[in-house]
N, CA, C and O of each residue as an XYZ file, in Angstrom:
704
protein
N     -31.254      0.655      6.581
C     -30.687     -0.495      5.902
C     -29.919     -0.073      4.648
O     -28.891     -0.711      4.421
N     -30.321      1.091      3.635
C     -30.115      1.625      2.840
C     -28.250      1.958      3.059
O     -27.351      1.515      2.345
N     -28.108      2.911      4.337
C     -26.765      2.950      4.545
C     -25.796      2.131      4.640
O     -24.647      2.123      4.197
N     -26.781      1.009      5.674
C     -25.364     -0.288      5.502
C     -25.241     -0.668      4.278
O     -24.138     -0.813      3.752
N     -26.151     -0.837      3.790
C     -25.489     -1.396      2.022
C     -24.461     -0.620      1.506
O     -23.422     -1.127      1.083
N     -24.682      0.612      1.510
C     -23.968      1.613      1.107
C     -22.662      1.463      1.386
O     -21.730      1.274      0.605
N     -22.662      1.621      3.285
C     -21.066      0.980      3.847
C     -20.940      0.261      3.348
O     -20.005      0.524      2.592
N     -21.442     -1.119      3.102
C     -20.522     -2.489      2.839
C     -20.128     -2.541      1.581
O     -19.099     -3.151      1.291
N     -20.965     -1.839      0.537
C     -20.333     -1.483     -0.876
C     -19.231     -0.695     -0.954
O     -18.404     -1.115     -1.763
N     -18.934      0.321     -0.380
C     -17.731      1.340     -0.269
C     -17.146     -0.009      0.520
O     -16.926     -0.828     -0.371
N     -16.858     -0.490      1.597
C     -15.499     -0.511      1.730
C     -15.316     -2.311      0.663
O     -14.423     -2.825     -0.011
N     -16.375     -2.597      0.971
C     -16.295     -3.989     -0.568
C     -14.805     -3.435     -1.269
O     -13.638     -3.798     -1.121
N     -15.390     -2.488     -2.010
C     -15.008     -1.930     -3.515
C     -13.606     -1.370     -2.576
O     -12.705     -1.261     -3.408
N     -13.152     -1.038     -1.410
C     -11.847     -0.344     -1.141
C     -10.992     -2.019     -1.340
O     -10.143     -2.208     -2.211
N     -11.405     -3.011     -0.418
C     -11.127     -3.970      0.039
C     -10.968     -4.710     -1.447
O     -10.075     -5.546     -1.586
N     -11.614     -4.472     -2.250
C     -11.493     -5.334     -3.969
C     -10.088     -4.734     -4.373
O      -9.018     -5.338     -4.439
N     -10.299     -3.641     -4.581
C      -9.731     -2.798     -5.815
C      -8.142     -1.443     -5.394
O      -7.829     -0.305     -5.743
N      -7.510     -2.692     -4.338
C      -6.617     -2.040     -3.480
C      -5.912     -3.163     -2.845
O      -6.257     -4.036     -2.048
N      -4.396     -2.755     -3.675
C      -3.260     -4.332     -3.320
C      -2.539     -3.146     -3.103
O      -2.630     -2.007     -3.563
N      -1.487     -3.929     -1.941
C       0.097     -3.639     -1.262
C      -0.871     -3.313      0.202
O      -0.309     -2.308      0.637
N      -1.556     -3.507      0.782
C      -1.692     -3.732      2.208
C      -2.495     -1.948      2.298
O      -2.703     -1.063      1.469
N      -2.702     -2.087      3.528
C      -3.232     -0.819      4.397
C      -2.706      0.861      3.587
O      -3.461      1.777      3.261
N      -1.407      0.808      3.466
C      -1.006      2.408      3.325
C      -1.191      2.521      1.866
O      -1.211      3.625      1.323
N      -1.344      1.274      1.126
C      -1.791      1.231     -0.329
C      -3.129      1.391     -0.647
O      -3.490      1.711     -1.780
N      -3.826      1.207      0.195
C      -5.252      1.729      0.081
C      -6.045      2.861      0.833
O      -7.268      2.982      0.892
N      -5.149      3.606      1.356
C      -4.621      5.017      1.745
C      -5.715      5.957      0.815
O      -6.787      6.309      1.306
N      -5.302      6.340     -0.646
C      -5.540      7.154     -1.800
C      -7.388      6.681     -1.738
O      -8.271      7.353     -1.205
N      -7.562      5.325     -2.467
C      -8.954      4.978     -2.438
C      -9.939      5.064     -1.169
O     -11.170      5.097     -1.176
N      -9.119      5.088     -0.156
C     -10.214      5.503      1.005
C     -10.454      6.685      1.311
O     -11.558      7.048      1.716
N      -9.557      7.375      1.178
C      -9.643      8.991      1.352
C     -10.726      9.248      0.360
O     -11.886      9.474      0.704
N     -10.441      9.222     -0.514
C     -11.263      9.522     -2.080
C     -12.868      8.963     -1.441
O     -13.700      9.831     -1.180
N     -13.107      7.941     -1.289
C     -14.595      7.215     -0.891
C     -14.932      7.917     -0.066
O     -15.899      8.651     -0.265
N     -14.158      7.931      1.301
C     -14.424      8.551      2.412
C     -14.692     10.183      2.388
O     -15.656     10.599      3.031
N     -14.101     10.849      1.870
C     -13.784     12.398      2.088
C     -14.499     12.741      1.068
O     -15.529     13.397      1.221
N     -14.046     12.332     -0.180
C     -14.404     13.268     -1.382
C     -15.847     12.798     -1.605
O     -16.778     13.603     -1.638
N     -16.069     11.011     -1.812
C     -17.155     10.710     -2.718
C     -18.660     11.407     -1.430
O     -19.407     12.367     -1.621
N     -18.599     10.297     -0.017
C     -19.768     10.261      0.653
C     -19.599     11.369      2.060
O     -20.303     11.192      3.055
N     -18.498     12.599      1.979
C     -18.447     13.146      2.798
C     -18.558     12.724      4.422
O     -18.949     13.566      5.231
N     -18.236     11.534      4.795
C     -18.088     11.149      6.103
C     -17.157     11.402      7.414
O     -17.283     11.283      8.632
N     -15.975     11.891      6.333
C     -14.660     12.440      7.177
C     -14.096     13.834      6.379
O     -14.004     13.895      5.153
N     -13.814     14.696      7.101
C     -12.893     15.635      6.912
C     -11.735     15.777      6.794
O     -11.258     15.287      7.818
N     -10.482     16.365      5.817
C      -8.960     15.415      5.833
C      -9.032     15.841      7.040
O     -10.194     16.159      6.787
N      -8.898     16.179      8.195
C      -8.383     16.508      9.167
C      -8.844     14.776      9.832
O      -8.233     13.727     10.032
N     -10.100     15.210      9.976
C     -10.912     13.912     10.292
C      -9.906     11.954     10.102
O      -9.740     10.879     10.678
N      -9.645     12.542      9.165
C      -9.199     11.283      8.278
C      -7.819     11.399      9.216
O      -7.390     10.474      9.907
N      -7.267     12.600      9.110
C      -5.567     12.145      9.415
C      -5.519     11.582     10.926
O      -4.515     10.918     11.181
N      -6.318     11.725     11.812
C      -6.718     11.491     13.100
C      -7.280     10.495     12.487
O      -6.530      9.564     12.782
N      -8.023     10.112     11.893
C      -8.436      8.030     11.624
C      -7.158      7.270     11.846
O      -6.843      6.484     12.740
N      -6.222      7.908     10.342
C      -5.477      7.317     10.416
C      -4.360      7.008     11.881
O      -4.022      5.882     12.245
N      -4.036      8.008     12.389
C      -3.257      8.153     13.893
C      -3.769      6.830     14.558
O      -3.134      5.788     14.728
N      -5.227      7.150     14.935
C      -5.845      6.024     15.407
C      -5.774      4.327     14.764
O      -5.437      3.279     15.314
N      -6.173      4.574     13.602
C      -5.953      3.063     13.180
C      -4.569      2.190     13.091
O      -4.463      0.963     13.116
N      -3.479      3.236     12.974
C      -2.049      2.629     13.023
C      -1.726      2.497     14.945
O      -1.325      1.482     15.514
N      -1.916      3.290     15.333
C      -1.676      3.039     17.056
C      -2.514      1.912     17.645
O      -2.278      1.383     18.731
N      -3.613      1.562     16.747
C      -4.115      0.274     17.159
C      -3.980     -0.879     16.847
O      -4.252     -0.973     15.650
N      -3.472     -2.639     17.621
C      -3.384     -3.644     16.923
C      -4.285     -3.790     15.453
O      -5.406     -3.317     15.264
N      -3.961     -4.102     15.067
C      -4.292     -4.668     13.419
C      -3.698     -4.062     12.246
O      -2.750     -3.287     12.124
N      -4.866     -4.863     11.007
C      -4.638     -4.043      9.922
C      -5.161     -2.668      9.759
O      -6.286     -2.381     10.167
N      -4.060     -1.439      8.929
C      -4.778     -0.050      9.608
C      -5.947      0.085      8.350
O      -6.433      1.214      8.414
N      -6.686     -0.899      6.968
C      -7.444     -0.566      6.280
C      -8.748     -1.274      7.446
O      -9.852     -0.729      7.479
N      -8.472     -2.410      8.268
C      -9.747     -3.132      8.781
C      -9.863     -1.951     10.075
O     -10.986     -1.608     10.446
N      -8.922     -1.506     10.566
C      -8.859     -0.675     12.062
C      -9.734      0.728     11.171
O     -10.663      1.095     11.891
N      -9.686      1.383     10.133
C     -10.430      2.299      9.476
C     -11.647      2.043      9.278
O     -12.521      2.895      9.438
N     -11.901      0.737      8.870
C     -13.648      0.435      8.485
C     -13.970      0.188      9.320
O     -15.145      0.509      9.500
N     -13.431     -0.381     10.223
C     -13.978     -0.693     11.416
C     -14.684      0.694     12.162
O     -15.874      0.875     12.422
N     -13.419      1.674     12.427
C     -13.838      2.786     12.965
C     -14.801      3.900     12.380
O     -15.681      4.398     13.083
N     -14.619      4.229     11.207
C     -15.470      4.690     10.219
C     -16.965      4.415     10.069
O     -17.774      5.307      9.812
N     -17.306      3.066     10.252
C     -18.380      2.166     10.565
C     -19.062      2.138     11.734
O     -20.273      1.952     11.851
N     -18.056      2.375     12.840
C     -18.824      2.913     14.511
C     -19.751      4.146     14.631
O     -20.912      4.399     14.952
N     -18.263      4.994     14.064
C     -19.000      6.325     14.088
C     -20.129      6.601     13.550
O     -20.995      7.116     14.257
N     -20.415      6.296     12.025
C     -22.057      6.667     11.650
C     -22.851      5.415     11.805
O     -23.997      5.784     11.549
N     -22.876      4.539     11.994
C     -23.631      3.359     12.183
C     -23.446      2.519     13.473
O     -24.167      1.557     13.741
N     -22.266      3.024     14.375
C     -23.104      2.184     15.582
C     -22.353      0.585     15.538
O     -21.368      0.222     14.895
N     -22.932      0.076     16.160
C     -22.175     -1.378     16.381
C     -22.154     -2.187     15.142
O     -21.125     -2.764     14.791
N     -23.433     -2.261     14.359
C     -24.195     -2.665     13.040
C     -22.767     -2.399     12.211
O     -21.809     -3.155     12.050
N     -22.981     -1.120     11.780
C     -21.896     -0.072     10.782
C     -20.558     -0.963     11.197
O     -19.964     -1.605     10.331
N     -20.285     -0.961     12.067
C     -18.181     -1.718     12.495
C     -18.571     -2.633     12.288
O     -17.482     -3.187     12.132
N     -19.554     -3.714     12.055
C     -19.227     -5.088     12.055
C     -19.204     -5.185     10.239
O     -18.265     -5.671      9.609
N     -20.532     -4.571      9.581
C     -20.786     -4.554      8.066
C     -19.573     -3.715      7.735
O     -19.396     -4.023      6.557
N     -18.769     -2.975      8.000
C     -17.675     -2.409      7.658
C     -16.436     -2.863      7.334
O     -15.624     -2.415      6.525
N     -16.371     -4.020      8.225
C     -15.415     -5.074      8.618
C     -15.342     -5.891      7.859
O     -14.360     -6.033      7.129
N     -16.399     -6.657      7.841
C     -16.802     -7.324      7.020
C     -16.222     -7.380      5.545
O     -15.475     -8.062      4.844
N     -17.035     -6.225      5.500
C     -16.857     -5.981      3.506
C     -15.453     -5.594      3.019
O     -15.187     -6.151      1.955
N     -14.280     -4.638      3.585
C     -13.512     -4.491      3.898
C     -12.431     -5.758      3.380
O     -11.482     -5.672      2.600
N     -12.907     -6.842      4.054
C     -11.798     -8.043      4.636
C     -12.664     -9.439      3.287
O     -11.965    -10.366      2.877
N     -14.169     -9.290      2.821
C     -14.288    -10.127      2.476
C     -13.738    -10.402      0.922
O     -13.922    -11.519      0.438
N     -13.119     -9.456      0.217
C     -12.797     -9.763     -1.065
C     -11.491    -10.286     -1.111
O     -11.284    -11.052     -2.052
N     -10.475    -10.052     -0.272
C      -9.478    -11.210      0.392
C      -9.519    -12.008      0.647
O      -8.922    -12.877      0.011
N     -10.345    -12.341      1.907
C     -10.696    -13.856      1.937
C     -11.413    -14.622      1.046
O     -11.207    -15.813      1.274
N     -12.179    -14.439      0.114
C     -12.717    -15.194     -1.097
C     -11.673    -15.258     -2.487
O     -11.490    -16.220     -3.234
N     -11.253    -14.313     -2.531
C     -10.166    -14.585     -3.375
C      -8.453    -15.223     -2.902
O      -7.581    -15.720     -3.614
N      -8.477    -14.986     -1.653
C      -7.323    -15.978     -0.986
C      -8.059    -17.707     -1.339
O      -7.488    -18.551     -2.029
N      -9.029    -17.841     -0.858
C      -9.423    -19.124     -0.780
C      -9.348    -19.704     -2.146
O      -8.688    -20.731     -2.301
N     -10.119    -19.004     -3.421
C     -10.128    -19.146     -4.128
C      -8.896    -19.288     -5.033
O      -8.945    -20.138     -5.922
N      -7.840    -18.564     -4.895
C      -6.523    -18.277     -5.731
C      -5.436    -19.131     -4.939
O      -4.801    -19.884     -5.678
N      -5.074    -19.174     -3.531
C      -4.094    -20.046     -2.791
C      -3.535    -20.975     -3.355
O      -2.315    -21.089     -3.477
N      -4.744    -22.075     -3.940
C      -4.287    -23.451     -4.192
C      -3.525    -22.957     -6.003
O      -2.551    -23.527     -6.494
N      -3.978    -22.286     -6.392
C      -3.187    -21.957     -7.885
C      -1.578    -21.264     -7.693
O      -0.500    -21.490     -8.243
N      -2.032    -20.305     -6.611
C      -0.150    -20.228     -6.093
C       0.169    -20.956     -5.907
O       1.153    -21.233     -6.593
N      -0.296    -22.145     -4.738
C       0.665    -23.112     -4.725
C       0.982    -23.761     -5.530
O       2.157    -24.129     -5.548
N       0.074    -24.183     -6.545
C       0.690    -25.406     -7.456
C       1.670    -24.788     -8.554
O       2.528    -25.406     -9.184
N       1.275    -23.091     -8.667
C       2.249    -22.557     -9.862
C       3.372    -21.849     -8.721
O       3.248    -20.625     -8.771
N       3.950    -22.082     -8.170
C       4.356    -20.943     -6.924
C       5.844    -21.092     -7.819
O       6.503    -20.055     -7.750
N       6.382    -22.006     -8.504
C       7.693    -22.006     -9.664
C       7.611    -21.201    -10.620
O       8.520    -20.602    -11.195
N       6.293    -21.175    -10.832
C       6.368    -20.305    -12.323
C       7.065    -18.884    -12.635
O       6.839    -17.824    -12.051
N       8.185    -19.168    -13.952
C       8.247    -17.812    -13.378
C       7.633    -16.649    -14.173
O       8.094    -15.507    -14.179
N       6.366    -17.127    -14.952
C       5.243    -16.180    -15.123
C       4.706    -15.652    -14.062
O       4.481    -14.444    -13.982
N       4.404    -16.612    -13.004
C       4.221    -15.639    -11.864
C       5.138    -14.888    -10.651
O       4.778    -13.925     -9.973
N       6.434    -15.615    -10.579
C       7.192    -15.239    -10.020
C       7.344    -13.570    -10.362
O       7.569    -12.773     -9.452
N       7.198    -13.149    -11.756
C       7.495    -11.944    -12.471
C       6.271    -11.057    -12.287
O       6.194     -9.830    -12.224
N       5.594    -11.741    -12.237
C       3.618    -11.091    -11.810
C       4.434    -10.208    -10.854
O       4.878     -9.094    -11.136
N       4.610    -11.027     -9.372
C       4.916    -10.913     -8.108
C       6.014     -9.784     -8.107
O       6.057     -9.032     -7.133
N       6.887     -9.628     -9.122
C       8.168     -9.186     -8.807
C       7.446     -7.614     -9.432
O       7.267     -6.671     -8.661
N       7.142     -7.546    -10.697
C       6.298     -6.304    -11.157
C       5.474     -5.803    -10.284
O       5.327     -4.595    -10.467
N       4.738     -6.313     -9.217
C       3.708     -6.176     -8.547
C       4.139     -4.867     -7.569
O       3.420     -3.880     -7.415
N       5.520     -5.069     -6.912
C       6.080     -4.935     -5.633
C       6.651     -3.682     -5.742
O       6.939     -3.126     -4.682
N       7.005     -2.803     -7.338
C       7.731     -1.411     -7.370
C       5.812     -0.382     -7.530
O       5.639      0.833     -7.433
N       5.012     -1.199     -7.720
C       3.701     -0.966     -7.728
C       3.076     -0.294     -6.517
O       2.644      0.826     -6.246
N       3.208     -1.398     -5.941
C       2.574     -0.848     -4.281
C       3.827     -0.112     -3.607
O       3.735      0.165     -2.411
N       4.521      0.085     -4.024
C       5.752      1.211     -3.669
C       4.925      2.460     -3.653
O       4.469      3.157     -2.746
N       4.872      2.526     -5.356
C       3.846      3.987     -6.094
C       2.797      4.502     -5.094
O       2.785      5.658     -4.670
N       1.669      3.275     -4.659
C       0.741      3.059     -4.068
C       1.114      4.096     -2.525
O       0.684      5.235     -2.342
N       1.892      3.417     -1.698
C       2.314      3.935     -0.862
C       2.520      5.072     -0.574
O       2.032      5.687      0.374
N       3.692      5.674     -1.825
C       4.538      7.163     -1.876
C       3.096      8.334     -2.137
O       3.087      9.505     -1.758
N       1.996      7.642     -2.855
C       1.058      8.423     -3.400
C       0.082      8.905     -1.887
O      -0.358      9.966     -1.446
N       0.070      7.679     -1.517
C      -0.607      8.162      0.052
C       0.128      8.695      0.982
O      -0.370      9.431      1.834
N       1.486      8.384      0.948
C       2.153      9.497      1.814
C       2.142     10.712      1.332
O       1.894     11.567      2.182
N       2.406     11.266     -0.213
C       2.194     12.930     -0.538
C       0.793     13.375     -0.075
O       0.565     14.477      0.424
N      -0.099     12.438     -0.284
C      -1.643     12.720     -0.269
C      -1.792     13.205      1.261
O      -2.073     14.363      1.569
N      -1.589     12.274      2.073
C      -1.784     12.424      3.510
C      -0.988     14.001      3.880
O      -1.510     15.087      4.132
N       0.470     13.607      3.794
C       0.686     14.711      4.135
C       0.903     16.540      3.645
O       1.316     17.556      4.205
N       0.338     16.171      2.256
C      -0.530     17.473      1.842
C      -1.473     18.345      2.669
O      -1.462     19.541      2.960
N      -2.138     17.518      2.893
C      -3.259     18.046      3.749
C      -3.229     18.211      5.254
O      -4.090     18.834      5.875
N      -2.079     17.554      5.852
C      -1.735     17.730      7.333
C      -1.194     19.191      7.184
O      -0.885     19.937      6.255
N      -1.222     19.225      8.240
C      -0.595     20.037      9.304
C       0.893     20.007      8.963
O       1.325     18.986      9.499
N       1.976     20.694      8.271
C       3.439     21.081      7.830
C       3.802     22.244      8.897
O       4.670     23.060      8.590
N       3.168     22.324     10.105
C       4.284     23.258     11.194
C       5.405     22.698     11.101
O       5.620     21.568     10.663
N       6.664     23.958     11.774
C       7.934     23.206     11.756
C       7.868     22.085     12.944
O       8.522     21.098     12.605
N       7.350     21.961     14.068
C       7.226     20.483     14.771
C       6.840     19.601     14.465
O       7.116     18.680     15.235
N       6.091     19.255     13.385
C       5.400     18.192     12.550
C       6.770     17.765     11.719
O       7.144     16.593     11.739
N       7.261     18.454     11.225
C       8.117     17.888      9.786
C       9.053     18.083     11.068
O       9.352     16.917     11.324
N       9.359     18.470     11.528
C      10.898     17.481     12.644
C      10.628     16.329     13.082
O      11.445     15.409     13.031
N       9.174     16.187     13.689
C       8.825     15.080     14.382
C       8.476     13.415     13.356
O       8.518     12.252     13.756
N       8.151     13.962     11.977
C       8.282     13.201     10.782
C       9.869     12.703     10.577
O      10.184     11.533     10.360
N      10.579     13.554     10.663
C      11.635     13.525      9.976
C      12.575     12.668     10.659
O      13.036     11.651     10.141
N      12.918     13.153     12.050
C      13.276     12.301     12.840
C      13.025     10.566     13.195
O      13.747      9.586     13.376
N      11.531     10.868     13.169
C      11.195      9.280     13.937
C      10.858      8.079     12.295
O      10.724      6.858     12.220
N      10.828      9.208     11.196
C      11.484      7.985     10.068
C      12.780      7.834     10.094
O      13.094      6.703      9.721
N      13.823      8.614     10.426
C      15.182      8.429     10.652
C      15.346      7.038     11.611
O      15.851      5.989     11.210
N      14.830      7.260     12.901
C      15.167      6.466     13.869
C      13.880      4.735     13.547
O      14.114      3.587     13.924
N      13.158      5.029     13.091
C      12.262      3.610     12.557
C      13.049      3.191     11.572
O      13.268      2.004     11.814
N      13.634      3.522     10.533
C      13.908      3.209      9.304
C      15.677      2.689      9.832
O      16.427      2.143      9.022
N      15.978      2.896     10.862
C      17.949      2.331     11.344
C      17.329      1.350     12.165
O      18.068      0.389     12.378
N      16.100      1.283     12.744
C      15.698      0.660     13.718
C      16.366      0.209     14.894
O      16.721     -0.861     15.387
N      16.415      1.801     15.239
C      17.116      2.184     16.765
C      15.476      2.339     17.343
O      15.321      1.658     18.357
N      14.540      2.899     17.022
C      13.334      2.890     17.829
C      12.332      2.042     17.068
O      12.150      2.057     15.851
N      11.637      1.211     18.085
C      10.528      0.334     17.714
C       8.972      0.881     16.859
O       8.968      2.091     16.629
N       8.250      0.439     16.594
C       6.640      1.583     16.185
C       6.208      1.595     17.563
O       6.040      2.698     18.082
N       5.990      0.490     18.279
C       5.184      1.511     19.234
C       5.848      1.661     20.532
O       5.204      1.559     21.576
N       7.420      1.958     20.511
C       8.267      3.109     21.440
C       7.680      4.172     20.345
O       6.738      4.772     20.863
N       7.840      4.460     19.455
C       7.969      5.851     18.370
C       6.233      6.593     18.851
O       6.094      7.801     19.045
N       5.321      5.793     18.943
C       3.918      6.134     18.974
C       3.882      6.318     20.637
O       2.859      6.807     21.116
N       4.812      5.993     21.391
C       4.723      6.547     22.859
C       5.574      7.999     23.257
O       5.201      8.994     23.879
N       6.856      7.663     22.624
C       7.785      8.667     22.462
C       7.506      9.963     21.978
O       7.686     11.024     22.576
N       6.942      9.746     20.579
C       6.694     11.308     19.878
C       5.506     11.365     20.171
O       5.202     12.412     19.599
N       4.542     10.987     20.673
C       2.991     11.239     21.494
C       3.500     12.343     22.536
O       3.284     13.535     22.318
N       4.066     11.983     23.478
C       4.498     12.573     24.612
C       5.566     13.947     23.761
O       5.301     15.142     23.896
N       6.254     13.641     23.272
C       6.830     15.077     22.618
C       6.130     16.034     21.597
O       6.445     17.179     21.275
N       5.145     15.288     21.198
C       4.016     16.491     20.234
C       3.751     16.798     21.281
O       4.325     17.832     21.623
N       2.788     16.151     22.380
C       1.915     17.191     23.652
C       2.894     18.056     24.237
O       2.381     19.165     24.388
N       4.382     18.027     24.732
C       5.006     18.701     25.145
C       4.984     20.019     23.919
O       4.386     21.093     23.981
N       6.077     19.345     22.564
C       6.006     21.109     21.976
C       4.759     21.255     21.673
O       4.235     22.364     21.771
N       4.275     20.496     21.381
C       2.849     21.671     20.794
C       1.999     21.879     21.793
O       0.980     22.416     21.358
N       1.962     21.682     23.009
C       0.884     22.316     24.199
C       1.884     23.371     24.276
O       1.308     24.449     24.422
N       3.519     23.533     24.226
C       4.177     24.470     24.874
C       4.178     26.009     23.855
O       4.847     26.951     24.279
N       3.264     26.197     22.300
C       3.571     26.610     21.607
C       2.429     27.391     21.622
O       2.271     28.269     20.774
C-alpha cells in the first residue's frame, strides 16, 4: 500500500507542478522517474516515451499509466492515472468558471500570452534532455532530422511518420 501512495504522490506532484501539456512535463518526470525513485533507466525512459507517443492519448497519462503497470500491476496504472490527471481536473473545475467570466481580461489575456514562450522553454528543455541521453548514431540524427522536416511542412502525418521511420530504423539499423 506504501508504494501506491508513493505512485500517486509522484505522479500527483508531476500532474500539479507541470503546464504546456505532455512534452512539458518531459524534464519533471524523468527527474521523479530516473533520478529521484530509480524506476526507469534513460534508456528505459526513451522507449516509455516511443511507447507513450505511438499510443492514443495524452503521452504524460500514456507514461503513468505505463510506468504504473510495470511495478504495480493493474492497481499501479489505475492509481497512476489517476493522480497524474487529478490536479487538472480539480483545478479545471475549479478555475473554468473564472476564465470564463474574466476570459476579456486583459490581465489574463497577458497571463496566457506570457505563459506560451514558457512552455516553449519547457519543451526545448525536454527535447535537449531526451536527446542527450539517446542514442546520436548517424541514423538516429538523419531519421530525427528528416521526419521533423517532413512533420513540421506537413507533407507526412504523426502516425504515417511512426509507421514510416519504424520500418526504416528496423531496416538501417537491423542492416548495420
Amino acid at each position: 500500500m506504501d508504494k501506491l501512495i508513493s505512485l500517486y504522490i509522484t505522479f500527483f506532484k508531476i500532474g500539479m507542478f507541470t503546464f504546456g501539456g505532455g512534452y512539458a512535463m518531459l524534464p519533471l518526470i524523468e527527474k521523479e522517474i530516473i533520478d529521484r525513485h530509480g524506476w526507469l533507466t534513460s534508456t528505459e525512459f526513451l522507449d516509455l516515451l516511443v511507447l507513450s507517443q505511438s499510443s492514443p492519448g495524452p503521452i504524460a497519462t500514456n507514461s503513468a499509466t505505463f510506468i504504473g503497470f510495470k511495478y504495480y500491476g493493474i492497481a499501479g496504472s489505475i492509481v497512476a492515472t489517476v493522480a497524474v490527471t487529478s490536479f487538472s481536473i480539480i483545478s479545471l473545475g475549479l478555475f473554468s468558471p473564472i476564465i470564463e467570466k474574466y476570459k476579456d481580461s486583459k490581465y489574463l489575456r497577458a497571463l496566457f500570452s506570457n505563459l506560451r514562450p514558457l512552455t516553449i522553454g519547457f519543451i526545448l528543455s525536454a527535447v535537449f534532455s531526451v536527446s542527450l541521453k539517446g542514442s546520436l548514431d548517424p541514423v538516429s540524427i538523419v531519421i530525427t532530422v528528416v521526419s521533423f522536416l517532413l512533420l513540421y511542412s506537413g507533407k507526412l502525418s504523426s502516425i504515417a511518420a511512426i509507421g514510416v521511420f519504424g520500418i526504416v530504423g528496423i531496416i538501417l539499423k537491423g542492416a548495420l
